[in-house]
TIMI-2910 file (N, C-alpha, C, CB; in pm, 1 decimal, decimal comma, always signed):
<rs>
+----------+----------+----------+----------+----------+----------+----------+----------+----------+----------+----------+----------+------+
!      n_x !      n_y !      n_z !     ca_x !     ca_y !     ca_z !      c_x !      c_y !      c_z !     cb_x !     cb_y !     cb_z ! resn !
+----------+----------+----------+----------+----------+----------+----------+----------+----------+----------+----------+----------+------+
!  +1363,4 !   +484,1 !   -987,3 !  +1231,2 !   +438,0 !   -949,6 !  +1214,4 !   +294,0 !   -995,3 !  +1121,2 !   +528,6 !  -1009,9 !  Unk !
!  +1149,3 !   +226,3 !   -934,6 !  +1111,1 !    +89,0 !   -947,6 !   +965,8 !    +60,2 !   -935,6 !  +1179,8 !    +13,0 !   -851,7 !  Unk !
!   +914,5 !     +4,4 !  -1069,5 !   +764,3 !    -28,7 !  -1013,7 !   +761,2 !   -202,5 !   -997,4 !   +627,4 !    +33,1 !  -1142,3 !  Unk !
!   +629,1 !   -181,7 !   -912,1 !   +619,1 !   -339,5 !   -860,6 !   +495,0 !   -368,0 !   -820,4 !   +709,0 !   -378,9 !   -740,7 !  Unk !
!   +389,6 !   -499,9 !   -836,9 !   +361,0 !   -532,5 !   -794,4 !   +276,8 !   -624,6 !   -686,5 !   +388,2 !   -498,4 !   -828,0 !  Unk !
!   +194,3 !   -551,7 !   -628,1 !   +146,5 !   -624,5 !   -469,4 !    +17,1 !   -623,6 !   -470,4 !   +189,7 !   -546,6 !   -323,5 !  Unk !
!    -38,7 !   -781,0 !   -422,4 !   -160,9 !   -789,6 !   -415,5 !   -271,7 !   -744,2 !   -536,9 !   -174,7 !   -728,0 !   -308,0 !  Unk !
!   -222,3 !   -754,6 !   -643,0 !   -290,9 !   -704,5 !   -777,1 !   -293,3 !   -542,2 !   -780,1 !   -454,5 !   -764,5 !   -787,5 !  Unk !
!   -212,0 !   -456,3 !   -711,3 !   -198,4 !   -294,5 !   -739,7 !    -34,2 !   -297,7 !   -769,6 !   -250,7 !   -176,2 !   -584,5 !  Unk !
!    -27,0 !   -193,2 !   -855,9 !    +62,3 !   -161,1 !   -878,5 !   +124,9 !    -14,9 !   -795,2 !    +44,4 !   -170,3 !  -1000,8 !  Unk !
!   +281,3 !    -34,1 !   -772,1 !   +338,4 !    +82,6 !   -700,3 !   +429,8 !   +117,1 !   -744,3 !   +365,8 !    +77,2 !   -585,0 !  Unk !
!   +524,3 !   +234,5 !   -756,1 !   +612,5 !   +294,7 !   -776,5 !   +703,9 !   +341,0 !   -630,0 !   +556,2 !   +390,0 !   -859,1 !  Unk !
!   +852,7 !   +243,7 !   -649,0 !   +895,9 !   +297,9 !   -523,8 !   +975,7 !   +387,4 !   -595,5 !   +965,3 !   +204,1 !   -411,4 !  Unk !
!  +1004,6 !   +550,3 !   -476,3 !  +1052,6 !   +617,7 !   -569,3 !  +1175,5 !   +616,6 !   -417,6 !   +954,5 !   +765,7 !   -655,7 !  Unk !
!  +1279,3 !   +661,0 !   -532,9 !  +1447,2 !   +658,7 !   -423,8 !  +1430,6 !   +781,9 !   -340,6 !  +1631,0 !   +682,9 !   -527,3 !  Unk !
!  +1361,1 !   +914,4 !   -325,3 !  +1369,6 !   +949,9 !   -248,2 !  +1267,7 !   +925,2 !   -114,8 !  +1390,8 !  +1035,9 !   -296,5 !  Unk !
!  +1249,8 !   +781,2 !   -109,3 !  +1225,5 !   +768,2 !    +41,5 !  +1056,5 !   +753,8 !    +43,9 !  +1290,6 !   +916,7 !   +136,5 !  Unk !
!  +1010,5 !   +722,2 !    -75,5 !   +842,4 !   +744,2 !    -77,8 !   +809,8 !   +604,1 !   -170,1 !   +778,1 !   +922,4 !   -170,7 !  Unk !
!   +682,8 !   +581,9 !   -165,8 !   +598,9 !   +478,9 !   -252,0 !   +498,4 !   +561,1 !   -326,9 !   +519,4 !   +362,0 !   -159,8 !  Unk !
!   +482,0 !   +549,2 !   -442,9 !   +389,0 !   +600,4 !   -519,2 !   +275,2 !   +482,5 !   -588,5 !   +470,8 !   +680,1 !   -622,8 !  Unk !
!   +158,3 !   +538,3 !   -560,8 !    +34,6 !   +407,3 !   -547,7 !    -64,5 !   +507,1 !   -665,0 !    -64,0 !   +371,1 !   -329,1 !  Unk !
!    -29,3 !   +493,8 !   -822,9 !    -52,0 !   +566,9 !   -917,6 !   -224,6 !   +545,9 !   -914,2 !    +38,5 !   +524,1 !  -1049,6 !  Unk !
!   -285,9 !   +441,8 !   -903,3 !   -442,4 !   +411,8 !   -884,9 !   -510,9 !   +463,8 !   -816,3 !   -476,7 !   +311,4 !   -852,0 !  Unk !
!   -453,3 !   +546,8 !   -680,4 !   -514,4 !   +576,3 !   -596,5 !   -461,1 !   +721,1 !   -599,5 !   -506,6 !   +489,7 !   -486,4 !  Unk !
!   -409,6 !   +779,4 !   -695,2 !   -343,9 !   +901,3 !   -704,7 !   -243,9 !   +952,1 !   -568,0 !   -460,5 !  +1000,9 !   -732,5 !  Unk !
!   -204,7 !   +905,8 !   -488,2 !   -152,4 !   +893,2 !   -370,5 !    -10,9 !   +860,1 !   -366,7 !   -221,6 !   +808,0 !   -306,2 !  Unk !
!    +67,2 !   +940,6 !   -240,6 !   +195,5 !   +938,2 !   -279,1 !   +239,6 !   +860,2 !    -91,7 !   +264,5 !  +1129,0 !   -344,7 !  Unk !
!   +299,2 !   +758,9 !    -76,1 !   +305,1 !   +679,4 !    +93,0 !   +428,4 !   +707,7 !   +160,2 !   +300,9 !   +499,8 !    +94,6 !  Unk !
!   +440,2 !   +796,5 !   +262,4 !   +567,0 !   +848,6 !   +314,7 !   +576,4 !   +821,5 !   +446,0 !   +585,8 !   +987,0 !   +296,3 !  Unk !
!   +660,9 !   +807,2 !   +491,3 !   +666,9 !   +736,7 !   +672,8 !   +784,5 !   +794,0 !   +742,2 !   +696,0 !   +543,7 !   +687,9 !  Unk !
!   +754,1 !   +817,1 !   +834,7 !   +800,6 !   +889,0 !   +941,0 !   +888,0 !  +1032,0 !   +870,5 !   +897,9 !   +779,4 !  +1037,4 !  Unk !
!   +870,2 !  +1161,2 !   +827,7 !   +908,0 !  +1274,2 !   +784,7 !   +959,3 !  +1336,7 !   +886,0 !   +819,5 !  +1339,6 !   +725,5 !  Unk !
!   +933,4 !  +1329,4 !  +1009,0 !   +976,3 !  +1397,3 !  +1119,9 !   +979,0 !  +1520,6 !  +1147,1 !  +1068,0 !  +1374,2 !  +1138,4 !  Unk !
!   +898,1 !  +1642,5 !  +1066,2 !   +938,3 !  +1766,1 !  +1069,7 !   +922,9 !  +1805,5 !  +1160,4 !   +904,9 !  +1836,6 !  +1002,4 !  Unk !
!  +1047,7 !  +1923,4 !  +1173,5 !  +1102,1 !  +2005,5 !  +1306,5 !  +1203,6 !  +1945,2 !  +1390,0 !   +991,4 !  +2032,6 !  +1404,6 !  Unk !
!  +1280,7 !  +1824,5 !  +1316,2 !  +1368,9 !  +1792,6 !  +1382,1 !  +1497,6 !  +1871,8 !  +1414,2 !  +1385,8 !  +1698,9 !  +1337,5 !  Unk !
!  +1517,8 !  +1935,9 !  +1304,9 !  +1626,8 !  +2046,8 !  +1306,1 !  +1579,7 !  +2114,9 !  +1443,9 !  +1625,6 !  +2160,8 !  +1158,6 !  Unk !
!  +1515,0 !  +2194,2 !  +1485,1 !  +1455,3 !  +2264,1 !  +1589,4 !  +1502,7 !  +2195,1 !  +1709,2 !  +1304,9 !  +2270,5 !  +1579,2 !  Unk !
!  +1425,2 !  +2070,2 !  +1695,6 !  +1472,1 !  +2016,6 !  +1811,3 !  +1595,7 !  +1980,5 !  +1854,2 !  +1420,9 !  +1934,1 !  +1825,1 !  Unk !
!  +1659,6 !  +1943,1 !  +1723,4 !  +1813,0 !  +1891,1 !  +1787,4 !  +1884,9 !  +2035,7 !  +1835,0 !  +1929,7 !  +1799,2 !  +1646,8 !  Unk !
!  +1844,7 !  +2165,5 !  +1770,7 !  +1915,2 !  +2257,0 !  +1805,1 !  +1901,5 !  +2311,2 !  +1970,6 !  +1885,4 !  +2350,3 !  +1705,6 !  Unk !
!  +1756,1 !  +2308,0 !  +2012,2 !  +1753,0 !  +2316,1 !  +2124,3 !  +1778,5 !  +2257,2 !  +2242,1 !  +1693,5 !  +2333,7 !  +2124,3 !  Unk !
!  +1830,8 !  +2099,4 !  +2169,5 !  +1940,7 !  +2024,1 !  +2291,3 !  +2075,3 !  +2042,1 !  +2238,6 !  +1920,0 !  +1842,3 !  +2318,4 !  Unk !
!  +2108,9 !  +2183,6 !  +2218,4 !  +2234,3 !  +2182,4 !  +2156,2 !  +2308,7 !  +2102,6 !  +2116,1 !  +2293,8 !  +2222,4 !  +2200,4 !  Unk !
!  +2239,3 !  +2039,8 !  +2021,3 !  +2309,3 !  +1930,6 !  +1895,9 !  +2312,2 !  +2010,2 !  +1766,5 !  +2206,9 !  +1774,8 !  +1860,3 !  Unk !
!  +2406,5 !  +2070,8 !  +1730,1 !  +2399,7 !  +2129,7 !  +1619,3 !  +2365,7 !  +2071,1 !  +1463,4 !  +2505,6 !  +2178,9 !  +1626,7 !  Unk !
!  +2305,6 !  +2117,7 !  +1428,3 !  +2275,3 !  +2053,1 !  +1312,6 !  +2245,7 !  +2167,6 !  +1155,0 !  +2137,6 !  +1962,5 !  +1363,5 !  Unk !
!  +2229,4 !  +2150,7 !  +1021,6 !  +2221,2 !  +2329,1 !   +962,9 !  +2113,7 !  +2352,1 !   +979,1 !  +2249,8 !  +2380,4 !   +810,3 !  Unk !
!  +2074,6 !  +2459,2 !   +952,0 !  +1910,6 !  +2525,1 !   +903,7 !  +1897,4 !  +2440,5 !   +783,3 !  +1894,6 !  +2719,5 !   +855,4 !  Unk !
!  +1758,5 !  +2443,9 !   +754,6 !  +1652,3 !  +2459,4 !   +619,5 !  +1646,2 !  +2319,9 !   +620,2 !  +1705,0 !  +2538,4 !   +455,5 !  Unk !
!  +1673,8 !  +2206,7 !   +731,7 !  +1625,3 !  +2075,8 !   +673,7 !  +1489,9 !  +2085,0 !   +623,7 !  +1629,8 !  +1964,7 !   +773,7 !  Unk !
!  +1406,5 !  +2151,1 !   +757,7 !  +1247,7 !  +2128,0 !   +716,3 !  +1203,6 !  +2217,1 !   +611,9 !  +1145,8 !  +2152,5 !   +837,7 !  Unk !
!  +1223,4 !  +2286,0 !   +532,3 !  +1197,6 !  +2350,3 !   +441,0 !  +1236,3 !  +2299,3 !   +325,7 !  +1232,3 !  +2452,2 !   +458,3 !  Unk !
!  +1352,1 !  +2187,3 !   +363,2 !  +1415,5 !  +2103,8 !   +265,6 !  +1264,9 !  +1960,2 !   +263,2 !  +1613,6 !  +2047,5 !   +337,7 !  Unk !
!  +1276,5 !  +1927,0 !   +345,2 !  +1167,0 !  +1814,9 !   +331,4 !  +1031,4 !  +1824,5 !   +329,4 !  +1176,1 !  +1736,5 !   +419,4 !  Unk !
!  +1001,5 !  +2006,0 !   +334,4 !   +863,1 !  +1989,6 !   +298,3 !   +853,2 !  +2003,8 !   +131,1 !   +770,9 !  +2105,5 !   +380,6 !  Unk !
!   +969,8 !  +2060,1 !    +92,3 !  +1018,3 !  +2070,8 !    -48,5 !  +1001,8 !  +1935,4 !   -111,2 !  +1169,8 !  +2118,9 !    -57,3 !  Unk !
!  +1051,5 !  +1872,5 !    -69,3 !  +1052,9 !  +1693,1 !   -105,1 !   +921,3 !  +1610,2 !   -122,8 !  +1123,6 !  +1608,5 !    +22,4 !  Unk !
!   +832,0 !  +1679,6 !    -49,3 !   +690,9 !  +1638,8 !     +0,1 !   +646,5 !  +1695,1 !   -146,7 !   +616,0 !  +1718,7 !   +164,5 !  Unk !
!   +592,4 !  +1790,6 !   -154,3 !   +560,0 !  +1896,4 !   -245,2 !   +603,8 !  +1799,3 !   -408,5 !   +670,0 !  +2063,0 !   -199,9 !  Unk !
!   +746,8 !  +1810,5 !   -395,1 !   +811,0 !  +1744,7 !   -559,0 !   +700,3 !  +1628,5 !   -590,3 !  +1006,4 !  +1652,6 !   -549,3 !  Unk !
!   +704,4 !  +1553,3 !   -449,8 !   +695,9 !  +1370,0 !   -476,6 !   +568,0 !  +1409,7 !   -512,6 !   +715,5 !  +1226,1 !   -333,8 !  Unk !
!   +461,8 !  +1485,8 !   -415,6 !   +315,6 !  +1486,7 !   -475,3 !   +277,2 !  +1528,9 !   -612,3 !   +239,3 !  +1567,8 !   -399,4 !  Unk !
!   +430,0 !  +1641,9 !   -686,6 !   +408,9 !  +1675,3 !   -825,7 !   +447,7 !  +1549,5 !   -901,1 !   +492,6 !  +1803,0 !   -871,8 !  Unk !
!   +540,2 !  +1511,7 !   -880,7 !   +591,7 !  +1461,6 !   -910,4 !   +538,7 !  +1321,7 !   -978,5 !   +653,9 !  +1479,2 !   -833,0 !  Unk !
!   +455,1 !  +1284,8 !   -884,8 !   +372,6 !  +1132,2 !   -925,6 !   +208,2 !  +1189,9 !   -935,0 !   +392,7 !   +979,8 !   -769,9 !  Unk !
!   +194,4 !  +1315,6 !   -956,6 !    +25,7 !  +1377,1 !   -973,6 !    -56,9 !  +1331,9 !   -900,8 !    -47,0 !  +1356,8 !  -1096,9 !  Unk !
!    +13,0 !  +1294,0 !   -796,3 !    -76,9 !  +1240,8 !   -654,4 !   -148,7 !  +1421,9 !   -631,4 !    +67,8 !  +1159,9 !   -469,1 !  Unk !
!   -292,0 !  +1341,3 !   -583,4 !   -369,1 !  +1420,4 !   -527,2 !   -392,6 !  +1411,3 !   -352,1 !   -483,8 !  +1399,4 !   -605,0 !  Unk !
!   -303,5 !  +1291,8 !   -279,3 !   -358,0 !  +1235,6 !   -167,2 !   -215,8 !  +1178,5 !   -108,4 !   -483,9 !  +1122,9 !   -200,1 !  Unk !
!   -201,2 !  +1208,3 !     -9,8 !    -75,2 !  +1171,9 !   +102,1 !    -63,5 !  +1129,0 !   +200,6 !    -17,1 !  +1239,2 !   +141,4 !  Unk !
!    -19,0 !  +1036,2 !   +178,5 !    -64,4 !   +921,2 !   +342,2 !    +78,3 !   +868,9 !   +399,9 !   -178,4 !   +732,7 !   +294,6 !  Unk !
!    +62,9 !   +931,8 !   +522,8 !   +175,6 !   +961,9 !   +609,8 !   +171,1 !   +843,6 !   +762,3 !   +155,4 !  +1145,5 !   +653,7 !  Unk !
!   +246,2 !   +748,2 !   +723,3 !   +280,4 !   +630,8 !   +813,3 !   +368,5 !   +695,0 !   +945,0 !   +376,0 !   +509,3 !   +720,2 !  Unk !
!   +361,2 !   +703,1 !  +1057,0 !   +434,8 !   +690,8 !  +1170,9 !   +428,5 !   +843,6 !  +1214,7 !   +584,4 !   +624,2 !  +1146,8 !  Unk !
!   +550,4 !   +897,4 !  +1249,0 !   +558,4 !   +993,0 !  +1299,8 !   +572,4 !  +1143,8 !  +1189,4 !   +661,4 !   +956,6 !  +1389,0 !  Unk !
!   +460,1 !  +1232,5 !  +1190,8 !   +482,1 !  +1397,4 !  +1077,6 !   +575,6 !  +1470,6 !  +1174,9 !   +302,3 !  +1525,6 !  +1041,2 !  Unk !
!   +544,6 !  +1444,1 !  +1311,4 !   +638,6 !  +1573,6 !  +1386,0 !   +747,0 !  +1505,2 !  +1451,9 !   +553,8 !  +1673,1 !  +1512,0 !  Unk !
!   +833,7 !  +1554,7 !  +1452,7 !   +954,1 !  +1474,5 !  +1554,8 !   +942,5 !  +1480,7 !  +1679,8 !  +1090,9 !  +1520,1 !  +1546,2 !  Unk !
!   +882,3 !  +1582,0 !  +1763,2 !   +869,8 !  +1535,0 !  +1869,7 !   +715,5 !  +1661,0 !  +1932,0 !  +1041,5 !  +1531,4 !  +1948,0 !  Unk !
!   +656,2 !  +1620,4 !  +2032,7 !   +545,2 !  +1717,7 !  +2064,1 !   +516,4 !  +1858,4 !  +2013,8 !   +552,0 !  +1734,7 !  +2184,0 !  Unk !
!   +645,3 !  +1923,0 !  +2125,1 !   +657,9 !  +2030,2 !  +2094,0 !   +706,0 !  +2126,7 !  +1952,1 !   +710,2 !  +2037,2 !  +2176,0 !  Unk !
!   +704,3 !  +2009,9 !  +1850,4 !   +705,7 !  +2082,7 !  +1687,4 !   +587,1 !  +2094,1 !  +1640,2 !   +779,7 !  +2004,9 !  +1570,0 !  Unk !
!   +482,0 !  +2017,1 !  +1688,0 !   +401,7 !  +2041,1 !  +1639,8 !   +255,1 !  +2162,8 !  +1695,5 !   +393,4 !  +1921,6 !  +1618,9 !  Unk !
+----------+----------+----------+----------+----------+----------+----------+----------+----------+----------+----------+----------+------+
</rs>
């Protein structure tokens, strides 16, 4: 983890793929894509089970993780329409 920062707030980038914004109790994640597994499987692109159970797992840690109460999700939550 690395803190830093910006515009007079301070952040925590954390290596798995998130920003942690400790002032605002809030954890900043961008593009998660869940249900991609699903989808790639149904254009028979094989890929394993449990990604998304893996990355909602990840979600879950980072929000324990930094005692974020609040999650703010940049770009795309579903990978494509029909996951969500």
């Amino acid at each position: 983890m690395l803190s830093i920062e910006w515009h007079g707030e301070s952040f925590v980038l954390d290596g798995r793929g998130a920003i942690s914004w400790p002032a605002r109790r809030t954890v900043i994640l961008t593009d998660p894509h869940i249900g991609k597994d699903a989808h790639f499987r149904r254009s028979a692109i094989p890929v394993p089970f449990g990604s998304t159970l893996a990355d909602l797992e990840r979600i879950r840690a980072l929000l324990s993780d930094h005692g974020a109460d609040h999650l703010l999700i940049l770009g795309d939550f579903f990978h494509a329409a029909e996951g969500a």
